[in-house]
Backbone bond lengths (Angstrom), bond angles and torsions (degrees), N, CA, C in turn:
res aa  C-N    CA-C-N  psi(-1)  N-CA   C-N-CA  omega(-1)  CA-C   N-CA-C  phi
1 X - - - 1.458 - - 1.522 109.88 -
2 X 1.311 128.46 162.32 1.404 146.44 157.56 1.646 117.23 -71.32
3 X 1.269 115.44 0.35 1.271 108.66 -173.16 1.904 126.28 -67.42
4 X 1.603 100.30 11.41 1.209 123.96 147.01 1.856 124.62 -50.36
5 X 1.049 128.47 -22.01 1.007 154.18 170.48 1.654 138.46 -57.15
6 X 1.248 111.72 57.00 1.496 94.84 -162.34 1.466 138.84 -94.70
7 X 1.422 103.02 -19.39 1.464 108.71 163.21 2.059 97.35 -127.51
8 X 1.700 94.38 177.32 1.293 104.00 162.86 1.285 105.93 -159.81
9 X 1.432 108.36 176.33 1.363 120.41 -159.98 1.842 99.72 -139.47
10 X 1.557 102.02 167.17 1.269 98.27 -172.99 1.574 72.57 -137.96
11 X 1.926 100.64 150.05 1.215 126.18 171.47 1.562 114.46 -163.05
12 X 1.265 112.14 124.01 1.311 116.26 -171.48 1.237 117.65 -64.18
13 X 1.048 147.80 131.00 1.717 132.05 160.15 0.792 126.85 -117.09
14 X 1.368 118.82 49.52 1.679 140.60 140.53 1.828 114.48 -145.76
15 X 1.091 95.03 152.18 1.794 105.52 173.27 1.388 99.94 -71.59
16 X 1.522 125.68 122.29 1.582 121.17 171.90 1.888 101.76 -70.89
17 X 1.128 77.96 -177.29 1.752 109.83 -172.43 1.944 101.18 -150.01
18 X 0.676 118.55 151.53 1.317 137.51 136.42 1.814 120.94 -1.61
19 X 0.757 92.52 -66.74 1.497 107.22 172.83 1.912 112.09 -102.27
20 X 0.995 107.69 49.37 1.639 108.44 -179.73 1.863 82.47 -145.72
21 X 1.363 105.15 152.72 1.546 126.61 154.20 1.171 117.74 -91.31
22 X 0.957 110.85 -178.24 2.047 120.98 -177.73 1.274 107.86 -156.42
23 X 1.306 107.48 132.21 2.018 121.32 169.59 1.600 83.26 -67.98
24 X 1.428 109.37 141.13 1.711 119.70 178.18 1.564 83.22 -141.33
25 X 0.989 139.01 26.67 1.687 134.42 161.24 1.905 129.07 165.24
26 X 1.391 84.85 132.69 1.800 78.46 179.71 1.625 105.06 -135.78
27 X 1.546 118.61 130.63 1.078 158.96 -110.42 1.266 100.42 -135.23
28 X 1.465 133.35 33.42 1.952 126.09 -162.70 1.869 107.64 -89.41
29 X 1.342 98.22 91.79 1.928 91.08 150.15 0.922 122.97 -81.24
30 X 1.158 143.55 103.74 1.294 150.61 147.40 1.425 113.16 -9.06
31 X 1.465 110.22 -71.37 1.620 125.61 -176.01 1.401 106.74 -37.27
32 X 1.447 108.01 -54.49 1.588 112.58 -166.19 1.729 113.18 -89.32
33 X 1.158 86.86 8.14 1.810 100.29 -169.64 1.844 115.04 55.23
34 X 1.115 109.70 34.64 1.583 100.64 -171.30 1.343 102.41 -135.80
35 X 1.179 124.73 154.28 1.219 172.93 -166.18 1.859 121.59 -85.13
36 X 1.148 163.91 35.98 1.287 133.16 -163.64 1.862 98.38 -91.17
37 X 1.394 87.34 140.52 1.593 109.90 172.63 1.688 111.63 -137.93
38 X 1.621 91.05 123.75 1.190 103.97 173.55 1.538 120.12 -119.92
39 X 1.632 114.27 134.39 1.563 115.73 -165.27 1.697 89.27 -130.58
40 X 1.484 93.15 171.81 1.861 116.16 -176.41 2.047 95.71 -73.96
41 X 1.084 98.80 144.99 1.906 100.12 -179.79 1.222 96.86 -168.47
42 X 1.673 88.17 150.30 2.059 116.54 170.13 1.666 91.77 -100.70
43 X 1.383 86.30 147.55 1.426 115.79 -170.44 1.844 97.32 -58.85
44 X 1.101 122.08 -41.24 1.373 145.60 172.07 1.445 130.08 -54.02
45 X 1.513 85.56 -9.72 1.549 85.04 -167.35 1.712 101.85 -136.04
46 X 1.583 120.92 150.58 1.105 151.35 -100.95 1.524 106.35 -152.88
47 X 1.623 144.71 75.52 1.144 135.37 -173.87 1.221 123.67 -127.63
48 X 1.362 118.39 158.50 1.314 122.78 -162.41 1.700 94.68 -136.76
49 X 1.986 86.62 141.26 1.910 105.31 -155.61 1.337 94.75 -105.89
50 X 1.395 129.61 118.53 1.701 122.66 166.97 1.692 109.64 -108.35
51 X 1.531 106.18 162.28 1.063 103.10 -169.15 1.601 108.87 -126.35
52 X 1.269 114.21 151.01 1.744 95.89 171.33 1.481 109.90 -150.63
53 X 1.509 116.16 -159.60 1.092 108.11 -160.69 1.730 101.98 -129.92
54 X 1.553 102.57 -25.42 0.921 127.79 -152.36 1.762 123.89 -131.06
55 X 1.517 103.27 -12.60 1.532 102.57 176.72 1.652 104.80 101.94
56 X 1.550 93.20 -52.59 1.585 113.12 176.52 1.444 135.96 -51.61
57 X 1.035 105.02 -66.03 1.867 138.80 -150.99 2.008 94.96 -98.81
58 X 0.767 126.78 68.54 1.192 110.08 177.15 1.601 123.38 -87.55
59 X 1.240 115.83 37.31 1.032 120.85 -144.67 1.879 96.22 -86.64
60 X 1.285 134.47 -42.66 1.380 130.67 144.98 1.186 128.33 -22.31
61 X 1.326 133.66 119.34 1.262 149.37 -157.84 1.741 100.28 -134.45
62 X 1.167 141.04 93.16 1.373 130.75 -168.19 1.761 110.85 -105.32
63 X 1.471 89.58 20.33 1.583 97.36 173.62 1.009 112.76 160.88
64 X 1.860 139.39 156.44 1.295 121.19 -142.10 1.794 96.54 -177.28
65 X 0.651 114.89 124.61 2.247 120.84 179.35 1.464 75.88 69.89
66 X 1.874 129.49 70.59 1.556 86.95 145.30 1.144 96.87 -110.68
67 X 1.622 122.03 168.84 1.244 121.02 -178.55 1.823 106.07 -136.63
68 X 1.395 104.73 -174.11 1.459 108.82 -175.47 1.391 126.29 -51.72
69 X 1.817 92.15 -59.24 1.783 113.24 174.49 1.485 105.27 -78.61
70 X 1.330 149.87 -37.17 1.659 118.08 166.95 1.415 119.68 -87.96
71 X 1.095 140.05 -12.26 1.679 119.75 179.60 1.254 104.22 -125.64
72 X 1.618 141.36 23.52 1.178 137.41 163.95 1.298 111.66 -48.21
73 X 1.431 127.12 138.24 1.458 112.07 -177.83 1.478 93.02 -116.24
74 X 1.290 132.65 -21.18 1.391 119.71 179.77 1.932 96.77 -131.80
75 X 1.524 103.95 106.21 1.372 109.61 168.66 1.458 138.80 -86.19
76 X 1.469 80.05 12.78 2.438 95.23 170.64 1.348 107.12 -99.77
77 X 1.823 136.84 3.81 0.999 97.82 164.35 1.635 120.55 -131.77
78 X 1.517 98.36 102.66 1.341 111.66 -155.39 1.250 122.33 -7.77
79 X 1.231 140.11 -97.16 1.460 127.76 -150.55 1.588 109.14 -92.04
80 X 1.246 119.63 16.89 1.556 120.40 -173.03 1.826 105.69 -98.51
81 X 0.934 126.60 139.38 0.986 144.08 176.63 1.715 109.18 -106.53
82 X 1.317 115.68 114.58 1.554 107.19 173.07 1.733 75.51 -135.38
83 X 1.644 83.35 150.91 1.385 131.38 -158.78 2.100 114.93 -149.22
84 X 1.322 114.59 95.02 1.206 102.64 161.48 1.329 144.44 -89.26
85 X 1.246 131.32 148.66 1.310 131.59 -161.67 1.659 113.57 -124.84
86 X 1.842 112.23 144.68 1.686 94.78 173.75 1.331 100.65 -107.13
87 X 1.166 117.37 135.33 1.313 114.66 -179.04 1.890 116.31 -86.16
88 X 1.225 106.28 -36.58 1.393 98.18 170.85 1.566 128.24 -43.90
89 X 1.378 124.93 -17.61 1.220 117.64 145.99 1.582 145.22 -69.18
90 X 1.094 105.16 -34.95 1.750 137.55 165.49 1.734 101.36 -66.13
91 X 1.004 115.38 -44.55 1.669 91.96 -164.05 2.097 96.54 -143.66
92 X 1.106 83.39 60.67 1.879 81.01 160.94 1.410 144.97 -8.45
93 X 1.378 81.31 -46.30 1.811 113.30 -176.77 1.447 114.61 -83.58
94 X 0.946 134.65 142.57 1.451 171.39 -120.67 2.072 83.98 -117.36
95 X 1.492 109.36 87.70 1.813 86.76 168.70 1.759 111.71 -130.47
96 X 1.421 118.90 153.68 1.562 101.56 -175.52 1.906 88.02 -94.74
97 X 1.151 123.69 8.89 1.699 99.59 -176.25 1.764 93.58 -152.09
98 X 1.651 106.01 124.57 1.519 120.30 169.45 1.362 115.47 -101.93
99 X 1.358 120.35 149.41 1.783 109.82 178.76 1.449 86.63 -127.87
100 X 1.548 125.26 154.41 1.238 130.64 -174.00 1.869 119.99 -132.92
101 X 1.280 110.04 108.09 1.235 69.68 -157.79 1.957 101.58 -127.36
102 X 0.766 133.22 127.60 1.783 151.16 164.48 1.406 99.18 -47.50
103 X 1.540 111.15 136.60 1.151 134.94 174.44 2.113 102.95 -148.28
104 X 1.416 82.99 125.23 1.548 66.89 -179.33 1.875 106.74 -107.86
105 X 0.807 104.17 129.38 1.824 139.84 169.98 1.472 100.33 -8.47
């Protein structure tokens, strides 16, 4: 498990625009090993969440076609999309630092 993990932080790494989304929250229990992250989204649009360890290796994908109307987990707050994740499948390994990163479809 990751339960190495005790706080986290959110930091953008890019200047938005207009046409860019934004992670506006991340959601880490430890206990349950999971993750919820919620970012800005069009109903239309389609993204896939990778995970890493390292900045590098993005080779973890911990979710992939999700979109507004099927995996919204909270549908009152308009354009945000939160989405939870278990990480004990995605990353096996024992890490004190995750990077997360949105790609949209």
């Amino acid at each position: 498990t990751i339960s190495k993990i005790s706080n986290l932080s959110l930091a953008q790494a890019s200047s938005p625009n207009e046409s860019d989304f934004l992670i506006t929250g991340i959601n880490f229990l430890p206990d349950a090993n999971t993750v919820a992250l919620t970012w800005t989204s069009n109903t239309s649009d389609a993204y896939t969440v990778q995970v890493s360890t390292d900045m590098i290796n993005w080779d973890s994908d911990i979710g992939d076609n999700i979109t507004m109307e099927a995996d919204d987990e909270d549908g009152n707050d308009g354009n945000l999309l939160t989405k939870t994740f278990d990480l004990s499948t995605a990353l096996p390994e024992v890490s004190d630092r995750l990077f997360f990163r949105i790609r949209r479809d």
